[in-house]
C-alpha positions as CSV (number, residue, x, y, z in Angstrom):
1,X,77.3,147.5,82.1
2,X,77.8,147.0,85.6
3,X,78.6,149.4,88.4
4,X,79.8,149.2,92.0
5,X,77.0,148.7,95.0
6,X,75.7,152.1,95.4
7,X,76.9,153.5,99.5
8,X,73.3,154.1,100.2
9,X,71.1,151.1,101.7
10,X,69.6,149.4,98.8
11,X,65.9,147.9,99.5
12,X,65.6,144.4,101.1
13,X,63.1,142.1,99.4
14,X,61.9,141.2,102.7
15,X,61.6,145.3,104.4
16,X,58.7,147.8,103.6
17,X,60.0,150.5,101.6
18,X,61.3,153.8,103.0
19,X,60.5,157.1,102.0
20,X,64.2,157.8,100.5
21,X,63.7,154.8,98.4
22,X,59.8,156.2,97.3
23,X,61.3,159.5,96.7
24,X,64.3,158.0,94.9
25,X,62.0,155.9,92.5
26,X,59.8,159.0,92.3
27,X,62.8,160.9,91.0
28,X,63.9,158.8,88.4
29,X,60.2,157.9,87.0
30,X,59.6,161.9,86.8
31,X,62.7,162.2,84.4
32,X,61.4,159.4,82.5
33,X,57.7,161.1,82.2
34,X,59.6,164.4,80.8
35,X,61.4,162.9,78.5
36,X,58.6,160.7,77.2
37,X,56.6,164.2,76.9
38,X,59.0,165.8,75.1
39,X,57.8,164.5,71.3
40,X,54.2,165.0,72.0
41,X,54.5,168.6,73.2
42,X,56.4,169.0,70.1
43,X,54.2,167.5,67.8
44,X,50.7,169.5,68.8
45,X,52.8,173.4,69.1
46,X,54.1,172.9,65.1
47,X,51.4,174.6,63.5
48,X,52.1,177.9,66.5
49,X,55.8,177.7,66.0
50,X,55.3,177.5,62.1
51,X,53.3,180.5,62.2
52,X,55.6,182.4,64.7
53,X,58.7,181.9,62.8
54,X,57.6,182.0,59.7
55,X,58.6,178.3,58.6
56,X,57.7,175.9,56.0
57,X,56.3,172.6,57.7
58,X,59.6,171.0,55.9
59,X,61.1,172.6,58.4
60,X,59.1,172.2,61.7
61,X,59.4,168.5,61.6
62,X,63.3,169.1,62.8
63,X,61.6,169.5,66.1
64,X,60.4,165.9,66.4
65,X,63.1,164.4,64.3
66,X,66.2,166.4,65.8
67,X,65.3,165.1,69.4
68,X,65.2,161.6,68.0
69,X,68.6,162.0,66.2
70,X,70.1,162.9,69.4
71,X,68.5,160.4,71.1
72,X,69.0,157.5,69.3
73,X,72.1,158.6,67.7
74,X,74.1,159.1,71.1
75,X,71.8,156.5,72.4
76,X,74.9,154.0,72.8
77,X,77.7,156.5,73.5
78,X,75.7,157.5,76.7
79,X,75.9,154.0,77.7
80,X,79.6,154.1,77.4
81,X,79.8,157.7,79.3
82,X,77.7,156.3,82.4
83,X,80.3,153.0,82.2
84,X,83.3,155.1,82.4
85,X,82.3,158.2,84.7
86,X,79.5,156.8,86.9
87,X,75.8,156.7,87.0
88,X,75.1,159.7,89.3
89,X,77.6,162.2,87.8
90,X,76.1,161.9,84.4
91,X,72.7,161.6,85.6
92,X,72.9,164.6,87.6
93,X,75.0,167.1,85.0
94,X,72.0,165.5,82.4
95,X,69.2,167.1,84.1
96,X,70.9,170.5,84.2
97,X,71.9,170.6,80.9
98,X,67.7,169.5,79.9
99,X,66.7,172.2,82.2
100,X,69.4,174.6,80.1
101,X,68.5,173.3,76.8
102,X,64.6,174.2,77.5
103,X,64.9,177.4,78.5
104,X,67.3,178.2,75.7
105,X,64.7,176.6,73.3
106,X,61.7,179.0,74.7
107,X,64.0,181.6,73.9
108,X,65.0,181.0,70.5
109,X,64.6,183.2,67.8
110,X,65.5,181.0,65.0
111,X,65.2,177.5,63.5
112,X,68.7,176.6,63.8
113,X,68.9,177.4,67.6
114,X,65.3,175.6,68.4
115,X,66.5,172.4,66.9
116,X,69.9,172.4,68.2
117,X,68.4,172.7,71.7
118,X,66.2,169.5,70.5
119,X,68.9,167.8,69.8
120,X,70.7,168.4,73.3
121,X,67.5,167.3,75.1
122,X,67.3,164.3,73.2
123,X,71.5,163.3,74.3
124,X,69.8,164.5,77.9
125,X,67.4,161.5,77.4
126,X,70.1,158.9,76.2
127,X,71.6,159.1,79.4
128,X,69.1,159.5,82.0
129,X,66.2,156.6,80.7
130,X,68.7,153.9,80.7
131,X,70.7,155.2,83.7
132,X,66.8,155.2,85.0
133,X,66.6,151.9,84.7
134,X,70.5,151.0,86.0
135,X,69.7,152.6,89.5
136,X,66.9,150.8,90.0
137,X,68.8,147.2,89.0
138,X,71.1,148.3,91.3
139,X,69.2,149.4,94.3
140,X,65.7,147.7,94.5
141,X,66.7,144.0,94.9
142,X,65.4,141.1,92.2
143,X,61.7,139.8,92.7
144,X,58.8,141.6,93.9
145,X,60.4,144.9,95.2
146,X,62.4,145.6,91.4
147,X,59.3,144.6,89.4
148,X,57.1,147.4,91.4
149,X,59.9,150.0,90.7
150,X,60.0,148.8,86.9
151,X,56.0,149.0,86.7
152,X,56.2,152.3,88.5
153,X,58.9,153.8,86.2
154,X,57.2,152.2,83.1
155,X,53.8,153.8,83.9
156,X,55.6,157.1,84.5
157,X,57.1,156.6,80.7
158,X,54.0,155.1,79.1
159,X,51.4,158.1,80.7
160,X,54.8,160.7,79.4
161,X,53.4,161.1,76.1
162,X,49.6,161.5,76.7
163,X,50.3,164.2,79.4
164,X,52.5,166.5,76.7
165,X,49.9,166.4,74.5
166,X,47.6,168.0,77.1
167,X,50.0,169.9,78.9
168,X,51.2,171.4,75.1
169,X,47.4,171.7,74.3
170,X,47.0,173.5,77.3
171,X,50.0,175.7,76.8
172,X,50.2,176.2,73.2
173,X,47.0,178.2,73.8
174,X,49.1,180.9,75.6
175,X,52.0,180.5,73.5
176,X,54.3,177.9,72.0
177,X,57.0,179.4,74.0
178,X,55.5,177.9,77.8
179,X,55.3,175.0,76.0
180,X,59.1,174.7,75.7
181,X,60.0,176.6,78.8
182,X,58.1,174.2,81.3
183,X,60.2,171.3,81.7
184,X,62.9,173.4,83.0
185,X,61.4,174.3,86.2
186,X,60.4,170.6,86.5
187,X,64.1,169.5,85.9
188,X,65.4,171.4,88.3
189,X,63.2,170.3,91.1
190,X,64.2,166.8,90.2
191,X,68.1,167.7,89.9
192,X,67.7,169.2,93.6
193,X,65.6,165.7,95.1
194,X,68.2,163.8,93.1
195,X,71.4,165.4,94.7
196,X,70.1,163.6,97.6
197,X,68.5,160.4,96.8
198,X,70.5,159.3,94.0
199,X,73.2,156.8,95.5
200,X,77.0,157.4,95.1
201,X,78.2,154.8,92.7
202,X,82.1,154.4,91.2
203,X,82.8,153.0,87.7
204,X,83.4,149.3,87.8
205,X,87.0,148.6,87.2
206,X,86.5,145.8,84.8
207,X,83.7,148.6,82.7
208,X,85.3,149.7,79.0
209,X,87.8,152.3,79.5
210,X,87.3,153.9,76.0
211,X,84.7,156.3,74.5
212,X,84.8,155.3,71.3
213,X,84.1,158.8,70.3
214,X,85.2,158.3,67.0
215,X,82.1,155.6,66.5
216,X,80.0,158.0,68.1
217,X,80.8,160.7,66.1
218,X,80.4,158.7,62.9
219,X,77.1,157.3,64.0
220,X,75.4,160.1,65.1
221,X,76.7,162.3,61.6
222,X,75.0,159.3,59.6
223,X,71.3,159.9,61.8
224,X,71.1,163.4,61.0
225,X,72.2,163.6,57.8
226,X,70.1,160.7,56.5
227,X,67.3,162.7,57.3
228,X,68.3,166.0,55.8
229,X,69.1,163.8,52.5
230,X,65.5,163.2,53.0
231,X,64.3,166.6,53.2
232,X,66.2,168.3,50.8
233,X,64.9,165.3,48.0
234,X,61.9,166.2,48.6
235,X,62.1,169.7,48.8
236,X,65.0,170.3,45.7
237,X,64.6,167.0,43.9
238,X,66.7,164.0,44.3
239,X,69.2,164.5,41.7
240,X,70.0,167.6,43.3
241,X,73.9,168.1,44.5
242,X,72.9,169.3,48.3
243,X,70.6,165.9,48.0
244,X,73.0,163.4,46.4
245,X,75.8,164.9,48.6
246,X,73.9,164.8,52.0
247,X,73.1,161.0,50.8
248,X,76.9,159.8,49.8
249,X,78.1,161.5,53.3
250,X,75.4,159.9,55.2
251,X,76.5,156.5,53.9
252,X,80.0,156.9,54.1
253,X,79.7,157.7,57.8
254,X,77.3,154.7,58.2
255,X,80.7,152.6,56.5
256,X,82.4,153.9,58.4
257,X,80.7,153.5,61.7
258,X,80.6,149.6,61.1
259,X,84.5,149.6,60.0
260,X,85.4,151.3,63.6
261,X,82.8,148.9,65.9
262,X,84.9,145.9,63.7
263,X,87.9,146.8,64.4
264,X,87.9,149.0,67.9
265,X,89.2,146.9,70.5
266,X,86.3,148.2,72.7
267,X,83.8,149.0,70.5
268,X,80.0,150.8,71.7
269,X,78.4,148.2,70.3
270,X,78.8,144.3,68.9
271,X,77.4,144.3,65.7
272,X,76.9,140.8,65.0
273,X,74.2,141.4,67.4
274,X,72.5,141.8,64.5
275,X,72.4,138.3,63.1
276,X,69.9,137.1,66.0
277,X,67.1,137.3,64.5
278,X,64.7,138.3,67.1
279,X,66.5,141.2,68.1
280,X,66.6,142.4,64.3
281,X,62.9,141.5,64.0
282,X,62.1,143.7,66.8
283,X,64.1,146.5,65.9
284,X,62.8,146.6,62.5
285,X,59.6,145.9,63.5
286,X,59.8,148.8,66.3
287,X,61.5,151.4,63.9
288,X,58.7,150.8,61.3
289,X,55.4,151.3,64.3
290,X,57.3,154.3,66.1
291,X,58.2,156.1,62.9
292,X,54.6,155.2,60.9
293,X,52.8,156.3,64.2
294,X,54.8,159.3,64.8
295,X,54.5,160.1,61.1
296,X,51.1,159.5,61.1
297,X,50.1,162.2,64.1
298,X,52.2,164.9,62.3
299,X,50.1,164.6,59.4
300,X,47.3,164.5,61.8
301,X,48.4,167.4,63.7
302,X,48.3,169.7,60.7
303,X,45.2,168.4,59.1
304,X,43.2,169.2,62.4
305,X,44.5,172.3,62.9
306,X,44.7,173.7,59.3
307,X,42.3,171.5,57.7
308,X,40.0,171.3,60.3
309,X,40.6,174.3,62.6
310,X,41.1,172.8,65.7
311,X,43.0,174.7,68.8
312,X,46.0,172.6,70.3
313,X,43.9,172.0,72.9
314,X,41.7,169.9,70.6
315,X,44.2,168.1,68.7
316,X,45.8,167.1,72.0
317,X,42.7,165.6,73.1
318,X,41.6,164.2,69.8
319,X,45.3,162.1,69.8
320,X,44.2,160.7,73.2
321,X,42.6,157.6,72.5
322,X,46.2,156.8,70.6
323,X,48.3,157.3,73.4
324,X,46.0,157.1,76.9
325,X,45.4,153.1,76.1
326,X,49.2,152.3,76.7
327,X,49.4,154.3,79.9
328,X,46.3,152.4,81.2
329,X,47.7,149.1,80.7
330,X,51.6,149.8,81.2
331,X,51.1,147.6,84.7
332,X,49.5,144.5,83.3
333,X,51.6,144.8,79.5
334,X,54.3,142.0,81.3
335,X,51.1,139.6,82.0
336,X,49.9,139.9,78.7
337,X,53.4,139.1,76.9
338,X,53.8,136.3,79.4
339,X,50.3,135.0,78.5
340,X,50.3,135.2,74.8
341,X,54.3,135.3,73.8
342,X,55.6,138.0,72.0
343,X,55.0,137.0,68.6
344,X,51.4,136.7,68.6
345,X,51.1,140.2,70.1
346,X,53.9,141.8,67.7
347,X,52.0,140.3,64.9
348,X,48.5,141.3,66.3
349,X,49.6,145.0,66.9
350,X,51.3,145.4,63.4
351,X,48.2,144.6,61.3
352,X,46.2,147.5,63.4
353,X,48.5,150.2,62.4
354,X,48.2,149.5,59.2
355,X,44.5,149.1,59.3
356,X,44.0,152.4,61.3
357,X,46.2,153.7,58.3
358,X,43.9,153.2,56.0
359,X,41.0,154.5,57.8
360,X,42.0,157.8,58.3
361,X,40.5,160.5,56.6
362,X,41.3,160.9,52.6
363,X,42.5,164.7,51.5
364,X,40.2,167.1,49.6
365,X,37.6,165.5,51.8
366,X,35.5,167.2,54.5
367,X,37.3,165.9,58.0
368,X,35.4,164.7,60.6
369,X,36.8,163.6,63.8
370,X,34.3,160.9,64.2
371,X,34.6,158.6,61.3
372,X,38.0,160.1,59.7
373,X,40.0,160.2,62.6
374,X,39.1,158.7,65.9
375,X,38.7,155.0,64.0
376,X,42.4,155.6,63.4
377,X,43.5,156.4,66.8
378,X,41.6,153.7,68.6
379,X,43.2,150.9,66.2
380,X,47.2,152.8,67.1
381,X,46.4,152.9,70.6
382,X,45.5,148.9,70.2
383,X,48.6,148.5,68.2
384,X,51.0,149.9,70.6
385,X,49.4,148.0,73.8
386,X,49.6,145.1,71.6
387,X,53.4,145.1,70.7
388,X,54.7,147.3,72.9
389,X,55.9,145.8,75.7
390,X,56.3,142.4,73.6
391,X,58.8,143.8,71.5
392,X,61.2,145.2,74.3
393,X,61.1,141.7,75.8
394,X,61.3,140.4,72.4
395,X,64.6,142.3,71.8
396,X,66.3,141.8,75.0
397,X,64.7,138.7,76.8
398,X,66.4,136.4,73.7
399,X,69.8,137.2,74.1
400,X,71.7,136.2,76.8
401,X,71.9,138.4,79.9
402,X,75.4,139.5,79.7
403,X,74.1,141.1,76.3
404,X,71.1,142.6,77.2
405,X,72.0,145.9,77.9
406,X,74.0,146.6,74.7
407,X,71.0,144.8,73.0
408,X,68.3,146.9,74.5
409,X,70.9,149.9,73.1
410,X,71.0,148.9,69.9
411,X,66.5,148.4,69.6
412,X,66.4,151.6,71.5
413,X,68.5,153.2,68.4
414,X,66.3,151.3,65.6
415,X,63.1,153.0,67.4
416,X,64.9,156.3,67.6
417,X,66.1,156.3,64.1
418,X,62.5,155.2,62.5
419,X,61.2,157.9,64.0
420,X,63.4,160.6,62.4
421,X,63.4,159.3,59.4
422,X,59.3,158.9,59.1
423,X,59.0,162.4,60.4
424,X,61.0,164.0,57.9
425,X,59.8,162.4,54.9
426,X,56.5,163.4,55.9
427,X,57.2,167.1,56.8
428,X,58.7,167.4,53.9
429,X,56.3,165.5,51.7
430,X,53.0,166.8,53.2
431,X,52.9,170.1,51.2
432,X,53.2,168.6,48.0
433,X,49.7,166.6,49.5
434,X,48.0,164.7,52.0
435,X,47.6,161.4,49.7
436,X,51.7,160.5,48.7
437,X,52.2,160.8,52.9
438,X,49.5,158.6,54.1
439,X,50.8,155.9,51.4
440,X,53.9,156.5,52.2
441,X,52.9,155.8,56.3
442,X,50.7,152.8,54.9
443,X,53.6,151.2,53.0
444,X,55.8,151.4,56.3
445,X,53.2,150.3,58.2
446,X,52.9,147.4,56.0
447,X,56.6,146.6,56.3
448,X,56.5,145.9,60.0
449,X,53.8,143.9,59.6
450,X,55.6,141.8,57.3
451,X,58.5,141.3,59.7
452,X,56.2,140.5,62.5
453,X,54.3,137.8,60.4
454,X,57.7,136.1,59.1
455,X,58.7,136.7,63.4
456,X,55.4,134.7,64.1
457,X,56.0,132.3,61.1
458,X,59.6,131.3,62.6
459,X,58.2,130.7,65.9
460,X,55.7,128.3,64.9
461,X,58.0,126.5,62.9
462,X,59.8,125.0,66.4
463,X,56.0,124.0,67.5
464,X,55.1,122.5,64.6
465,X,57.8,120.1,64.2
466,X,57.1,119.0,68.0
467,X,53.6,118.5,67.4
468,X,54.6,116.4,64.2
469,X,57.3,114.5,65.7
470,X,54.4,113.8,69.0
471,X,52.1,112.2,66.9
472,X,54.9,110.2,65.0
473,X,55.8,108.3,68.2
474,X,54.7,105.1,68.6
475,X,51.3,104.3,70.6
């Protein structure tokens, strides 16, 4: 996707910055922290919101799952919205529709409402994170100058989700309700700094002139019903009708998604993307640490607050050491992929998910934070620090450029989609026990560390035959 220059001044590699060009980067990385907050906040006010509404925890998962459904589902259509009507226009109307959708949400009275408002905040985040990331291509030039914005905005994204789970601990404690409610105010301050810092850009005339809306439609019907399918198996049985229904539509949809992207003559996405392998590999492998790890706090999140009878304060402090190791290291992730490769860190950070998996404390047995929790989070904050930033550069630095963008879409969606599928098995599992969820985040767990070994085990291969064919020559 490329747009035209934007009318304001963009950043000379060679000039100090100014303040509209501080204040614009300060903009954009602010959106990107709110978004990133948006799932942890979630995650530590369940238990409050359960209580307040009077739902089963089959249902409160929606809250994390719906924003991910509308995130990654319309992940690829926003893509194709910014192409066609500009990146300001959409970015701007985007933060006042996340400012609308929060308030609504503190508002709600009822399930249905609250999750649709989750799913309108997660579209909100589908098109301002990777319009984020096209203003700054576009303004701050390549080199020195666009690397500081990217490790500015990446920190601002990375630090996102440990400050919603303090902010929501903090909240929580006066009522689920603030903890909704606050990104609106914050939106709104941004939307008024961005009316003037954001530069005036038109569609480029050589940009896809067509939605696709039919491929959208179809794609984002096949996220959210795959997880329902999920739910209601494991809350009616999976013979059920509701069940076996919700799963034939769900695949249908999925069809029929990859019939329209084969035939449209301007499809969202190239689907033979696919068939390079270490995009798929870091999809998969993404999808499977994002959806184990998110799966993995909700179960934590009611065991330390049910189980354990923790305030949201604590549970937002005791998921820390998870989530504050990634912040701390956003600025040197890029040396460490460039040191090591992305394989070897993928691999690495897979088999500590797992491992921190297995640690974590057993049901029916007396939790203690110290040996039955925090082991756990020390190893997933290693994980994601680990593979990371290794599997976004993985994804998109192995394609050629002209494809990294819709690349980038398509691993954003995999990450999106593992994580509302892993949160509604285990909402909906997690009543029936503690033990059939913790396998069932092990096994998945296990699965990406599979991929990332055969990832590591194909990039040898290349070195190996080098080395081989080295010492054949003759002395």
């Amino acid at each position: 996707m490329t747009l035209s220059t934007p009318t304001r001044p963009a950043a000379r590699a060679d000039a100090r910055w100014t303040p509209v060009l501080w204040g614009l980067l300060f903009v954009l990385a602010g959106n990107m922290l709110i978004d990133a907050l948006e799932v942890s906040v979630a995650l530590v006010a369940l238990p409050s919101v359960g209580a307040d509404l009077g739902l089963a925890t089959a249902e409160l998962q929606w809250l994390v799952s719906g924003f991910a459904v509308g995130f990654g589902g319309l992940l690829l259509f926003g893509g194709r919205l910014v192409a066609i009507r500009g990146r300001r226009p959409v970015y701007l109307a985007a933060l006042l529709v996340f400012a609308a959708a929060s308030l609504v949400g503190a508002l709600a009275d009822s399930m249905a409402l609250l999750v649709a408002t989750r799913f309108v905040k997660g579209f909100c985040a589908a098109l301002t994170a990777p319009t984020g990331l096209a203003i700054i291509a576009a303004t701050f030039p390549e080199g020195p100058a666009r690397r500081r914005a990217l490790s500015v905005y990446s920190l601002f994204g990375a630090g996102g989700f440990s400050a919603g789970l303090l902010l929501s601990g903090a909240l929580t404690g006066l009522g689920w309700r603030w903890t909704f409610a606050f990104p609106a105010p914050v939106a709104l301050a941004l939307f008024a700094a961005a009316l003037r810092l954001i530069p005036r850009d038109l569609p480029d005339e050589k940009a896809p002139r067509r939605y696709d809306a039919a491929g959208a439609a179809t794609l984002t019907g096949a996220v959210m019903l795959l997880p329902a399918a999920l739910t209601s198996g494991a809350r009616y049985g999976w013979d059920a009708p509701v069940t076996v229904a919700a799963f034939l539509l769900a695949a249908l949809l999925a069809a029929a998604f990859v019939r329209i992207e084969l035939t449209a003559r301007e499809p969202l996405v190239r689907l033979d993307l696919l068939r390079h392998g270490p995009l798929l590999r870091s999809a998969l492998g993404a999808g499977a640490l994002n959806g184990s790890y998110l799966g993995l706090l909700l179960v934590a999140t009611l065991d330390l607050q049910q189980r354990a009878g923790h305030g949201p304060w604590l549970t937002g402090l005791a998921f820390l050491p998870a989530a504050a190791p990634l912040a701390l290291t956003a600025l040197h992730s890029g040396r460490l992929v460039a040191r090591f490769g992305p394989p070897r860190l993928i691999a690495a950070g897979a088999a500590a998910a797992p491992l921190g998996y297995l640690l974590y404390s057993p049901d029916g047995s007396e939790l203690s934070y110290v040996t039955g929790v925090l082991p756990t989070m020390l190893l997933l904050g290693a994980a994601f620090v680990l593979a990371f930033t290794a599997f976004h550069v993985q994804a998109t630095g192995s394609v050629a450029p002209a494809d990294q963008a819709a690349a980038g879409g398509l691993y954003q969606t995999f990450v999106q989609l593992g994580a509302a599928v892993m949160t509604a098995l285990c909402g909906s599992l997690y009543p029936a026990g503690q033990r059939p969820v913790l396998y069932l985040i092990t096994a998945v767990g296990l699965l990406g560390l599979a991929v990332a070994l055969h990832g590591l085990g194909q990039a040898l291969v290349p070195r190996r035959a080098a080395h081989t064919a080295a010492r054949q020559l003759p002395e």
